[in-house]
DOBA-909435 format. One record per residue (C-alpha): x, y, z; residue in one letter; residue number from 0. Coordinates in Angstrom, 3 decimals, decimal comma. Layout:
BEGIN
<rec x="X" y="Y" z="Z" pakol="A" semar="NUM"/>
...
END
This chain:
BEGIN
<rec x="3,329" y="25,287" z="3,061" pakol="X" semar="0"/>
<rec x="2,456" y="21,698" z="2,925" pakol="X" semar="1"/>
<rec x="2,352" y="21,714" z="-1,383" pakol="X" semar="2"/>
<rec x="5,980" y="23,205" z="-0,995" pakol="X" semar="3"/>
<rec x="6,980" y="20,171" z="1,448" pakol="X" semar="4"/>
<rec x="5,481" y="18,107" z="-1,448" pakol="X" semar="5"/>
<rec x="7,114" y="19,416" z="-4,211" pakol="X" semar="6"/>
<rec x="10,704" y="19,459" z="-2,444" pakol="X" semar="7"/>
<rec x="10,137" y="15,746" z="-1,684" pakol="X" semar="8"/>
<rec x="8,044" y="14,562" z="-5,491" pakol="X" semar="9"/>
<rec x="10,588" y="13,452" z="-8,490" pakol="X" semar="10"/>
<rec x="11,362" y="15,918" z="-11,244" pakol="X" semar="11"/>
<rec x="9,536" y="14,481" z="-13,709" pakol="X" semar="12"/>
<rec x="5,669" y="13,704" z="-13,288" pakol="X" semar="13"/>
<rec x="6,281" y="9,992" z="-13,426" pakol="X" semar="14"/>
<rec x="2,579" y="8,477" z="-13,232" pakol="X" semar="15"/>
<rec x="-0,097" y="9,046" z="-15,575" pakol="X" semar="16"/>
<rec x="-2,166" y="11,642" z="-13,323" pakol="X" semar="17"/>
<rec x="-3,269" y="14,933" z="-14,744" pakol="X" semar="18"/>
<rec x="-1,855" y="17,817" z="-12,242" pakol="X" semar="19"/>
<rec x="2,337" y="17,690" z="-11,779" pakol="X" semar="20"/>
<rec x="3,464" y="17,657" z="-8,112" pakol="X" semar="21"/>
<rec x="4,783" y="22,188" z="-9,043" pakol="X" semar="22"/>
<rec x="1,078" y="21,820" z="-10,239" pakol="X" semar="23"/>
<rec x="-0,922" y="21,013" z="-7,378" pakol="X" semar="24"/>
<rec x="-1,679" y="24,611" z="-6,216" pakol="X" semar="25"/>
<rec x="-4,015" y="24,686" z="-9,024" pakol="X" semar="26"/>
<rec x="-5,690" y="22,121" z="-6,898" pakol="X" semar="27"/>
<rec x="-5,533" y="23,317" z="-3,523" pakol="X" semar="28"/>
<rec x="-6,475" y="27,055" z="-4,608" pakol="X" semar="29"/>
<rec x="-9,567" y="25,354" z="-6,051" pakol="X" semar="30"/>
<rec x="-9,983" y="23,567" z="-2,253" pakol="X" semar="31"/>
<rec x="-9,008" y="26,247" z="0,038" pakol="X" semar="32"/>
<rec x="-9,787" y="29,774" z="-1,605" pakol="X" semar="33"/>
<rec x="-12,828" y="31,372" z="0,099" pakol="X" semar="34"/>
<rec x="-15,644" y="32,429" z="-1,696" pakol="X" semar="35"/>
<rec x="-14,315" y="35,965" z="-2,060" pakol="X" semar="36"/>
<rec x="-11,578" y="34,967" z="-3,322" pakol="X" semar="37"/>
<rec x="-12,221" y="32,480" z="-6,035" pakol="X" semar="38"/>
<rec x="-15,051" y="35,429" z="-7,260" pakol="X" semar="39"/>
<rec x="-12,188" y="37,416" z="-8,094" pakol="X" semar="40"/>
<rec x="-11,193" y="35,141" z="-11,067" pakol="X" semar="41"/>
<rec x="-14,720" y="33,255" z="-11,905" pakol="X" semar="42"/>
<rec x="-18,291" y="33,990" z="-12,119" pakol="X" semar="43"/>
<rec x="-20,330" y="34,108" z="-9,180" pakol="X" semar="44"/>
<rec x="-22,432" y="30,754" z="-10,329" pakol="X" semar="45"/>
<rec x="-18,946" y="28,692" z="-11,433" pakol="X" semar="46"/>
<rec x="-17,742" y="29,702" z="-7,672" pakol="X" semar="47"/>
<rec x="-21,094" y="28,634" z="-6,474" pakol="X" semar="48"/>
<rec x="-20,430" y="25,166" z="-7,803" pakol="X" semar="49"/>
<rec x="-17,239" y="24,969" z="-6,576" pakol="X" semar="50"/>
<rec x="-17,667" y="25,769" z="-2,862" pakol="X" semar="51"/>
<rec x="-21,061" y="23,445" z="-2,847" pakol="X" semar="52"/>
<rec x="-19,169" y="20,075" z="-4,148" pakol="X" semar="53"/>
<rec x="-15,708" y="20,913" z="-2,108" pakol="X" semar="54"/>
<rec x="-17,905" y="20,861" z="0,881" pakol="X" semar="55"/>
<rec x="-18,443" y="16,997" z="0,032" pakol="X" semar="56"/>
<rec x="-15,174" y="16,255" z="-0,931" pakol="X" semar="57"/>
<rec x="-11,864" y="17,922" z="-1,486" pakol="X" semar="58"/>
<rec x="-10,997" y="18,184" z="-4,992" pakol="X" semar="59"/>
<rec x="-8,289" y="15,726" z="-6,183" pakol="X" semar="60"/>
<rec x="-7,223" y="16,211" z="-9,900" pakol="X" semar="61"/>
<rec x="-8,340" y="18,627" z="-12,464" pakol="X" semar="62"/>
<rec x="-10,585" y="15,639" z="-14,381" pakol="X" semar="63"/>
<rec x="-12,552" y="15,995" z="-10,553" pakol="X" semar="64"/>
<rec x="-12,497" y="19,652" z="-10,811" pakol="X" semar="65"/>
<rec x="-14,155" y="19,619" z="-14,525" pakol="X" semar="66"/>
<rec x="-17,231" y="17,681" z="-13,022" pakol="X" semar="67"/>
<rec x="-18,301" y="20,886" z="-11,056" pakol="X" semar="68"/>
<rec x="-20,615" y="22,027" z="-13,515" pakol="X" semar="69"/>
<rec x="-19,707" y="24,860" z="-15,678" pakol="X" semar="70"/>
<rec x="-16,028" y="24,490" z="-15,317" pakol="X" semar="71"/>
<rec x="-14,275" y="23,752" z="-18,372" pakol="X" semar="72"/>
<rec x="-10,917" y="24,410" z="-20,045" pakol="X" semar="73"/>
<rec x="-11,364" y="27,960" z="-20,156" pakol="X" semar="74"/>
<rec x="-12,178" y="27,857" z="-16,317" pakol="X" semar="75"/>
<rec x="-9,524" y="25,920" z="-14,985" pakol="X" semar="76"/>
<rec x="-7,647" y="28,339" z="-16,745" pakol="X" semar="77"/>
<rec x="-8,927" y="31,318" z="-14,930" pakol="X" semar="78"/>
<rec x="-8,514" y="28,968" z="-11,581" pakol="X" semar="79"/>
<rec x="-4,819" y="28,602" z="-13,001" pakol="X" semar="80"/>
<rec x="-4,674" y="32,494" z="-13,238" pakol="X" semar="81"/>
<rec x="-5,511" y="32,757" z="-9,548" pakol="X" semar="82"/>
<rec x="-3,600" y="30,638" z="-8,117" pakol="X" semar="83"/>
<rec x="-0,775" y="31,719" z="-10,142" pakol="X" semar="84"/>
<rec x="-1,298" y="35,016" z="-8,712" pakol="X" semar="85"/>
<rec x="-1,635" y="34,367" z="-5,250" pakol="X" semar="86"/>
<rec x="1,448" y="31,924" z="-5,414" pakol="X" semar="87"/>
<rec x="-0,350" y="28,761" z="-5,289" pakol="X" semar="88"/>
<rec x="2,182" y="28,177" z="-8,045" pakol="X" semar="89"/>
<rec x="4,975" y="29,605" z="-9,969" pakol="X" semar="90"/>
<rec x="7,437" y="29,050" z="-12,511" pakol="X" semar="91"/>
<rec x="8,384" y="25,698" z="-11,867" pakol="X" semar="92"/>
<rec x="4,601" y="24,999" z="-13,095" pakol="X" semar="93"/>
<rec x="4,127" y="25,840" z="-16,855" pakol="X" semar="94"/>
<rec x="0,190" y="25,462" z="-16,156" pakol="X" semar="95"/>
<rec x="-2,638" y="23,590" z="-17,447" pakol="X" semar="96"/>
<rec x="-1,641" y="22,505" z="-21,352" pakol="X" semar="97"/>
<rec x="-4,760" y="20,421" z="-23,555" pakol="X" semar="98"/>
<rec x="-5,855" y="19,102" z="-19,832" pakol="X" semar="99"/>
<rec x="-3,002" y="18,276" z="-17,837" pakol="X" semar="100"/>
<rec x="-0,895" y="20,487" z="-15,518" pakol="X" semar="101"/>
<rec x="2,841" y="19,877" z="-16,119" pakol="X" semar="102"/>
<rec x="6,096" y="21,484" z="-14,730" pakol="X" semar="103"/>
<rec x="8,707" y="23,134" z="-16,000" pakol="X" semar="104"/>
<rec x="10,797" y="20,015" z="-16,129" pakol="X" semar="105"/>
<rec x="7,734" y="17,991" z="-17,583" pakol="X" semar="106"/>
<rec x="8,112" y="20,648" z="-20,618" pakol="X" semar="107"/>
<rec x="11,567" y="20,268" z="-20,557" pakol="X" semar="108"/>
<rec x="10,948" y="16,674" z="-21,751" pakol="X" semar="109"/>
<rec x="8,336" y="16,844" z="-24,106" pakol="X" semar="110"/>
<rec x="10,189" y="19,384" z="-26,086" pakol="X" semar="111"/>
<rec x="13,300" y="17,419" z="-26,190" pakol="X" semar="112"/>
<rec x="11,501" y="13,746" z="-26,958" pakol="X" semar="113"/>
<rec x="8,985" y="15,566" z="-29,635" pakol="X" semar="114"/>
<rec x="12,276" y="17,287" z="-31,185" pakol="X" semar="115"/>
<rec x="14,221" y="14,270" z="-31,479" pakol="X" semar="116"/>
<rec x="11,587" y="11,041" z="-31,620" pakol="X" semar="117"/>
<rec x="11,874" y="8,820" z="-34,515" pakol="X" semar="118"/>
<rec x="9,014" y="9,169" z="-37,016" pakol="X" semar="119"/>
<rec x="7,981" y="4,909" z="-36,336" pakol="X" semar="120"/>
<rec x="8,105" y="5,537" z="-32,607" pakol="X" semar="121"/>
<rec x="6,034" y="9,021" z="-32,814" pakol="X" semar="122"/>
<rec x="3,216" y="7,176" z="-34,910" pakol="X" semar="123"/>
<rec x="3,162" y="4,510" z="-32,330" pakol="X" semar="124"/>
<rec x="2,820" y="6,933" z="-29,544" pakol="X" semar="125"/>
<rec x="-0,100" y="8,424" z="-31,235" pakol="X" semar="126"/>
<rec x="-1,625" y="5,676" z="-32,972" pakol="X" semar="127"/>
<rec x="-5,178" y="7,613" z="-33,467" pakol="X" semar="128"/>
<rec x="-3,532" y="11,134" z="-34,285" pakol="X" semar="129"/>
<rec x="-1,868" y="10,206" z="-37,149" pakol="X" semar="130"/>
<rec x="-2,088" y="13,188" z="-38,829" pakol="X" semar="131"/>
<rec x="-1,045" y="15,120" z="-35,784" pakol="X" semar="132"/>
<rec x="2,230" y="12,798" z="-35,854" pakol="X" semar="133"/>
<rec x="3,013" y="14,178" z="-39,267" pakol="X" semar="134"/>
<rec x="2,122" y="17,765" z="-38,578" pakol="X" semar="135"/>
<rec x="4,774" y="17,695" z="-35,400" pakol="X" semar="136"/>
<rec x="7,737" y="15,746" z="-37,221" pakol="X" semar="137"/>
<rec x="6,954" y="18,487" z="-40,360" pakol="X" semar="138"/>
<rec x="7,243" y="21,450" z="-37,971" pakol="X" semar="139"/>
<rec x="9,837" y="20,660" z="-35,339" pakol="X" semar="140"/>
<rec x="11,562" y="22,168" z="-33,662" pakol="X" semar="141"/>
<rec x="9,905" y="23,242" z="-30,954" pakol="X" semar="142"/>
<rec x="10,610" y="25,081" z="-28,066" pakol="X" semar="143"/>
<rec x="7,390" y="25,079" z="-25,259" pakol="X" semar="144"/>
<rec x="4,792" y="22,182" z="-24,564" pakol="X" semar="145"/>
<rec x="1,965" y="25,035" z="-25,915" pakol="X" semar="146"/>
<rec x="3,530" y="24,668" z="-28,946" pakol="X" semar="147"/>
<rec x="3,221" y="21,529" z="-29,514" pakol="X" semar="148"/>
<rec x="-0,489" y="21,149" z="-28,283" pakol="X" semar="149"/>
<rec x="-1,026" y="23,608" z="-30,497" pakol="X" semar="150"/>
<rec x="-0,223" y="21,849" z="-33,612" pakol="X" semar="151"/>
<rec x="-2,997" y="20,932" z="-35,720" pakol="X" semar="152"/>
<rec x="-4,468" y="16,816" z="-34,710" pakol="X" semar="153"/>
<rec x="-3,107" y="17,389" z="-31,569" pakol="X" semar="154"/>
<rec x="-5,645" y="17,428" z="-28,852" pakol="X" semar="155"/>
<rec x="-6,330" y="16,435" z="-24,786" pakol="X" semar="156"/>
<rec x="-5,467" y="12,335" z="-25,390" pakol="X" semar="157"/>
<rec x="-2,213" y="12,933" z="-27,887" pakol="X" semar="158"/>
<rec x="-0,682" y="15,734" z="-25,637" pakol="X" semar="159"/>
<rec x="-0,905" y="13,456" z="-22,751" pakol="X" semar="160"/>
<rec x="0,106" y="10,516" z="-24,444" pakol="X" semar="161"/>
<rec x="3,360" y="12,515" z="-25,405" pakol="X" semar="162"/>
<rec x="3,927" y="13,804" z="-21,852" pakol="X" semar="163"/>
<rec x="3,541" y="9,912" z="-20,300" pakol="X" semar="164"/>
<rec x="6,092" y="8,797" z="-23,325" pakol="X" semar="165"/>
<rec x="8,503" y="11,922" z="-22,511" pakol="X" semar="166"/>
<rec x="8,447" y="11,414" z="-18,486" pakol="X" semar="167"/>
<rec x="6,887" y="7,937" z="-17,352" pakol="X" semar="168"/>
<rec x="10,185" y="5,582" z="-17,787" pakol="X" semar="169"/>
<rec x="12,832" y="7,544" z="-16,549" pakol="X" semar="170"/>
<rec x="13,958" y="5,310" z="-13,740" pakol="X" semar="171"/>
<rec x="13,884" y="2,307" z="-16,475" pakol="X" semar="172"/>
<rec x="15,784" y="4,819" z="-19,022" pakol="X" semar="173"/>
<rec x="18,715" y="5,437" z="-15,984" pakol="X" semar="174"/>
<rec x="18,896" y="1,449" z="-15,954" pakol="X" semar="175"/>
<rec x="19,828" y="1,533" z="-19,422" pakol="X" semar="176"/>
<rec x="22,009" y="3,994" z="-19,359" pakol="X" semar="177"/>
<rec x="23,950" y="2,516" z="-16,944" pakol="X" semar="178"/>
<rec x="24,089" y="-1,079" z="-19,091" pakol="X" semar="179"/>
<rec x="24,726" y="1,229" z="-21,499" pakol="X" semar="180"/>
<rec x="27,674" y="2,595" z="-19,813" pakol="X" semar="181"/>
<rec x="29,356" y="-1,114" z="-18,810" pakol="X" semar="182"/>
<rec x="32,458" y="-0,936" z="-21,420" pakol="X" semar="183"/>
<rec x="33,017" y="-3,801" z="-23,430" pakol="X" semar="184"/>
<rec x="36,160" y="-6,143" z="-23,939" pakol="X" semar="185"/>
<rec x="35,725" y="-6,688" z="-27,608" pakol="X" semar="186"/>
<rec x="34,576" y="-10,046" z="-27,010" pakol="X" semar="187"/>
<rec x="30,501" y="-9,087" z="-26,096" pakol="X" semar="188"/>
<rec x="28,441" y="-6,607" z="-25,154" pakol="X" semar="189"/>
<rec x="24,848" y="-5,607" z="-24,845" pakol="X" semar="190"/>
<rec x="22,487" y="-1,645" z="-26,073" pakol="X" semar="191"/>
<rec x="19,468" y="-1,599" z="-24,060" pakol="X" semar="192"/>
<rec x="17,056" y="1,558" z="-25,823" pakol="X" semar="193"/>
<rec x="13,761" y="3,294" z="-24,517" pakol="X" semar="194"/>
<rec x="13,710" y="5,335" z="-27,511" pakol="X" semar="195"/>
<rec x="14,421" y="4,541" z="-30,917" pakol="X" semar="196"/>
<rec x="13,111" y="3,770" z="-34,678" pakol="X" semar="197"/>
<rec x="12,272" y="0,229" z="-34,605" pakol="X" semar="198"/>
<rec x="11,177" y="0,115" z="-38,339" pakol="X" semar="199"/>
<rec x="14,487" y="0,688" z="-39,542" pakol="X" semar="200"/>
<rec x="16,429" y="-1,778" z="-36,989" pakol="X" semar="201"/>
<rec x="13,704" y="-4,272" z="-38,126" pakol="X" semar="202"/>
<rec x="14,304" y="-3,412" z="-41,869" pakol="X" semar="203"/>
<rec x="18,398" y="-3,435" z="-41,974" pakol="X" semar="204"/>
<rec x="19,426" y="-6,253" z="-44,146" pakol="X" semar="205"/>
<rec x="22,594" y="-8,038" z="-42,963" pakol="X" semar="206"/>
<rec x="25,240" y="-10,047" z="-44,683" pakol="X" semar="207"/>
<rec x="25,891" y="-13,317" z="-43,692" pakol="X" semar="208"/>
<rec x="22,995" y="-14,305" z="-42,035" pakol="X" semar="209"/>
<rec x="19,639" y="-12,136" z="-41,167" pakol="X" semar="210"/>
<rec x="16,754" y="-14,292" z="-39,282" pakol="X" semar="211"/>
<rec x="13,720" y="-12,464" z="-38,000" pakol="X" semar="212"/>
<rec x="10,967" y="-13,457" z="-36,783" pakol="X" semar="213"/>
<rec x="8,423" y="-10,621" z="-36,132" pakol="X" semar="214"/>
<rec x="4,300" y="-10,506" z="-34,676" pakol="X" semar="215"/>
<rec x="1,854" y="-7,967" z="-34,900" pakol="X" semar="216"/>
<rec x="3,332" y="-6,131" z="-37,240" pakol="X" semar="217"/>
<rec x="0,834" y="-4,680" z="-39,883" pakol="X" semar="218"/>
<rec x="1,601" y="-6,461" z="-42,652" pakol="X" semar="219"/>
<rec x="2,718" y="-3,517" z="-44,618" pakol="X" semar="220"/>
<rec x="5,322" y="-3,052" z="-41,558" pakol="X" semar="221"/>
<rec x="6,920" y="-6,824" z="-41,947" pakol="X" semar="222"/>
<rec x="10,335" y="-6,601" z="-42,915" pakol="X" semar="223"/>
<rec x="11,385" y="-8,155" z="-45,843" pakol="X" semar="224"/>
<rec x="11,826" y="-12,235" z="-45,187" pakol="X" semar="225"/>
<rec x="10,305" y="-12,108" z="-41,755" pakol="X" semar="226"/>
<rec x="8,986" y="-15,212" z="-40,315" pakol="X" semar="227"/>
<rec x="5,671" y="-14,449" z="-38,424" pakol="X" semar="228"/>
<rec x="4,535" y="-15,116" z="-35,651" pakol="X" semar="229"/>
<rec x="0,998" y="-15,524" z="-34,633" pakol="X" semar="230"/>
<rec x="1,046" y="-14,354" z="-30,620" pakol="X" semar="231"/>
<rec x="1,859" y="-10,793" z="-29,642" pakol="X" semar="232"/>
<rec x="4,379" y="-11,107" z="-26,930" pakol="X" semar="233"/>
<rec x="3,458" y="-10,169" z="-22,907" pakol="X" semar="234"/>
<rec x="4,963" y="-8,764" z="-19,998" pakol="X" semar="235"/>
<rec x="6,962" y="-11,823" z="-19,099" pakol="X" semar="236"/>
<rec x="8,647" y="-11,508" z="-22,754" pakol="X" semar="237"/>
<rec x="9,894" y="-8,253" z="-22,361" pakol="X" semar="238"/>
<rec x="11,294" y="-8,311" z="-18,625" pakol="X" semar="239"/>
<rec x="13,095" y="-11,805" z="-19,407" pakol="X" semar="240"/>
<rec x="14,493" y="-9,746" z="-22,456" pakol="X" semar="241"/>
<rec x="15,666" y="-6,720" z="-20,161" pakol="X" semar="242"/>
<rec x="17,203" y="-9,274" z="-17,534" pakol="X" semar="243"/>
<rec x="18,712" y="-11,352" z="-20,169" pakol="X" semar="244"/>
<rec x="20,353" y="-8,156" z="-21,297" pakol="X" semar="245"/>
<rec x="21,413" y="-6,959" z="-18,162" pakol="X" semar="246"/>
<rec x="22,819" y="-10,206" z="-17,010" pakol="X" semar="247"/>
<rec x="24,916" y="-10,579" z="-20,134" pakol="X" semar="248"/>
<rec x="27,455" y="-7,820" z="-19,311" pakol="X" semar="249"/>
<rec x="27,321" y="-8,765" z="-15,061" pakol="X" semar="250"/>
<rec x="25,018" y="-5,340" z="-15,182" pakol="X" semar="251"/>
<rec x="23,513" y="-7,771" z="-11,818" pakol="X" semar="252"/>
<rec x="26,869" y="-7,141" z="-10,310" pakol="X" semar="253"/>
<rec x="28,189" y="-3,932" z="-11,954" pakol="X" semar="254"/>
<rec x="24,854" y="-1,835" z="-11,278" pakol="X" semar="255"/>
<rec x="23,959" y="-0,531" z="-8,271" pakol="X" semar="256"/>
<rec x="20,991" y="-2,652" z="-6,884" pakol="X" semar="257"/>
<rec x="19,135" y="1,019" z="-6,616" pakol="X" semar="258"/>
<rec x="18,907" y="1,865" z="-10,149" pakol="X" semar="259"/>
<rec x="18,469" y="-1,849" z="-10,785" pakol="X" semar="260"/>
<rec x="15,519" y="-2,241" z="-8,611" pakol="X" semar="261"/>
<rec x="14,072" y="1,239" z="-9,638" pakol="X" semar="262"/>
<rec x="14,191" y="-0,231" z="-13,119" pakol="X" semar="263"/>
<rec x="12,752" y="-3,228" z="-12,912" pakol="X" semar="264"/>
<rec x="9,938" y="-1,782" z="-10,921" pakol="X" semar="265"/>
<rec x="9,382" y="1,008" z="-13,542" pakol="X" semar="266"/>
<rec x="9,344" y="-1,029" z="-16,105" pakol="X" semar="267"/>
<rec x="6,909" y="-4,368" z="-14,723" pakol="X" semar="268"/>
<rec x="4,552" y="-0,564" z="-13,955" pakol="X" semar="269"/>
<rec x="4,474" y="0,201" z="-17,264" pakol="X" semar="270"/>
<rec x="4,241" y="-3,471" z="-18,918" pakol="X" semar="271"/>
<rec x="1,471" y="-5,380" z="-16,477" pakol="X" semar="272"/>
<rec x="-0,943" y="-6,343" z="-18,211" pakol="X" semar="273"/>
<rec x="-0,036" y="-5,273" z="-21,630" pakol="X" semar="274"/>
<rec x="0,588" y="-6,722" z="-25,209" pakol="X" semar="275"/>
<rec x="3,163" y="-5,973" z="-27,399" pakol="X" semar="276"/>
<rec x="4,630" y="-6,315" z="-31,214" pakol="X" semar="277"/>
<rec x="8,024" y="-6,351" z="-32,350" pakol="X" semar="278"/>
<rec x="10,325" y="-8,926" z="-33,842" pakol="X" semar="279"/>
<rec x="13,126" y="-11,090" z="-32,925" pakol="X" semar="280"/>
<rec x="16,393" y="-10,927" z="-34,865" pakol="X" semar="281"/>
<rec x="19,404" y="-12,431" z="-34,732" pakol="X" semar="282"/>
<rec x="22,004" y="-11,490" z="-37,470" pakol="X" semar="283"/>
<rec x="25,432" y="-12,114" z="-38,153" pakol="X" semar="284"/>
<rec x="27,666" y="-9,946" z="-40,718" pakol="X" semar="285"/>
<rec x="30,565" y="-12,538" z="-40,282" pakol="X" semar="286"/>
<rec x="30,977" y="-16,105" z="-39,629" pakol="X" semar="287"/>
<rec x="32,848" y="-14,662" z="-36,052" pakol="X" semar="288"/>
<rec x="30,157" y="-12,706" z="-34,580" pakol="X" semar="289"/>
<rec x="26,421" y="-12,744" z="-33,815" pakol="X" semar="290"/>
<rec x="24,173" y="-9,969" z="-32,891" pakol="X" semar="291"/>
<rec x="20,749" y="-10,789" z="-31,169" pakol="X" semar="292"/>
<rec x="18,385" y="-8,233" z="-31,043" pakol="X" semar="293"/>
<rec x="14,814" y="-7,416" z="-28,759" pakol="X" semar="294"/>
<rec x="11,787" y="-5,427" z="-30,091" pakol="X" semar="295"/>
<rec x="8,630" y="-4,727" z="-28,225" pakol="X" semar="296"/>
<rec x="6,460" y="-2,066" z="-28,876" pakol="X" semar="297"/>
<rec x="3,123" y="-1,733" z="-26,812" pakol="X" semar="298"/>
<rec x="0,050" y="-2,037" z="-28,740" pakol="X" semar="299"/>
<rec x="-2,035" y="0,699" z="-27,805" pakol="X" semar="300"/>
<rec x="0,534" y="3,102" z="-25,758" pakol="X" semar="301"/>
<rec x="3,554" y="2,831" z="-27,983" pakol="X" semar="302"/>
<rec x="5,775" y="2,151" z="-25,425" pakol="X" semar="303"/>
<rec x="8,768" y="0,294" z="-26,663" pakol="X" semar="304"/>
<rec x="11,849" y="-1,512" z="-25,365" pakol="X" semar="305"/>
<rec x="14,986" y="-2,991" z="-27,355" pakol="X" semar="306"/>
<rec x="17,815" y="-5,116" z="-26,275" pakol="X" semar="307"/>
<rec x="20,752" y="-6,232" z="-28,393" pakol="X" semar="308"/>
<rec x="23,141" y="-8,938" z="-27,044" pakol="X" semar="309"/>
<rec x="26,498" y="-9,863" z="-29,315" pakol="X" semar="310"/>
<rec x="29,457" y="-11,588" z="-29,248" pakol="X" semar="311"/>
<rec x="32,709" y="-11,697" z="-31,811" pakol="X" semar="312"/>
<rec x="35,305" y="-13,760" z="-31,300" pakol="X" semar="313"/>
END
């Protein structure tokens, strides 16, 4: 079938912020193609009425379309779920529809593993308006399905998704990283790129010799200890010369394949256009024969972050 064509030929991960995964989308077409018969089987005769009136306008694209049909709400895209499950719409490598998003098996996969192991500064920033919801995960972990976790209490529709884009949106950027990640060093420099990690604590470390840092955006609560400030939250153009600058520094330009170096760089300008982030500069040295330079941008309102760190020794 034409959604199994799909689903051979979509990445793993759901890697754009839509709200059915490409194992999903049976959900969808069940809801489209399902006669009237059918679709009576699994909802009442009036919800099925809806349905088959507005898909004879237009074919239903995403579940948020599917929830404008009157009288279809969570616990009717759930019985939709349940039908198409059963007529093999879908199967197991969709989990189903969790706090309004359909996600796959390998979506799951991810959420369990970033909500398991996420830093408690990078969680909050994730979920800057569930705070309590951040707390309740980090104080209940581990866990081991995505139901679980949209389960836990402050954790509704806008969180859960906000985790999933977090766990699966920057994977091509995380493979660049990797790979920088993976150039070995001759003792003389190197470069870290991360995707994930607790900023407020790299921020915080004191260092010996010398330990500047200048930091913006920062709640002022958050400002390490003898931070400069600065007043302008840094853009798009910040962050990508960052990422280049680090990639450059250890000939990543030469010594990475240009796929996983263009995939990155795309993946990342997606996720940064437009956007504003805080963080802080720092540049450190815990000996008069080495310097460390360090990157930290987290977006404002998604939580997204990025760090590079660039050093030398002689």
């Amino acid at each position: 079938s034409t959604p199994a064509v799909e689903q051979q030929q979509a990445p793993i991960l759901t890697q754009t912020n839509v709200d059915v995964a490409a194992e999903c989308y049976g959900i969808i077409d069940f809801a489209n193609t399902a006669s009237y018969s059918i679709l009576d089987r699994y909802l009442p005769s009036n919800v099925v009425t809806n349905i088959v009136n507005r898909r004879a306008t237009a074919p239903f694209t995403s579940l948020a379309d599917l929830s404008t049909v009157p009288l279809v709400g969570p616990a009717r895209l759930k019985q939709i779920e349940g039908g198409a499950r059963t007529l093999d719409y879908i199967d197991a490598d969709c989990v189903g529809i969790v706090d309004g998003i359909a996600i796959s098996r390998d979506d799951q996969t991810a959420i369990v593993a970033l909500v398991n192991s996420i830093d408690d500064s990078e969680l909050h920033d994730v979920l800057p308006d569930a705070w309590n919801g951040a707390v309740n995960l980090l104080n209940t972990r581990p866990f081991t399905t995505a139901q679980q976790i949209a389960d836990t209490a402050g954790i509704g529709d806008v969180s859960f998704r906000s985790i999933r884009n977090s766990a699966t949106l920057s994977r091509p950027l995380e493979a660049l990283f990797a790979a920088v990640n993976a150039i070995p060093s001759n003792g003389s420099y190197g470069a870290t790129t991360l995707r994930h990690f607790d900023w407020w604590n790299i921020a915080s470390e004191n260092h010996y010799y010398r330990d500047d840092k200048t930091c913006f955006g920062l709640e002022p609560s958050s400002v390490p200890y003898g931070a400069a400030i600065r007043p302008n939250l840094a853009n798009a153009a910040e962050v990508r010369a960052a990422v280049q600058n680090a990639v450059a520094y250890v000939n990543g330009n030469t010594l990475i394949p240009a796929s996983v170096r263009n995939a990155g760089f795309a993946n990342l300008d997606t996720l940064i256009q437009g956007r504003s982030f805080k963080g802080c500069i720092i540049t450190y040295e815990n000996d008069p024969w080495s310097r460390n330079t360090v990157h930290i941008y987290v977006d404002t309102v998604t939580g997204f972050s990025v760090m590079t760190e660039t050093w030398w020794a002689e």
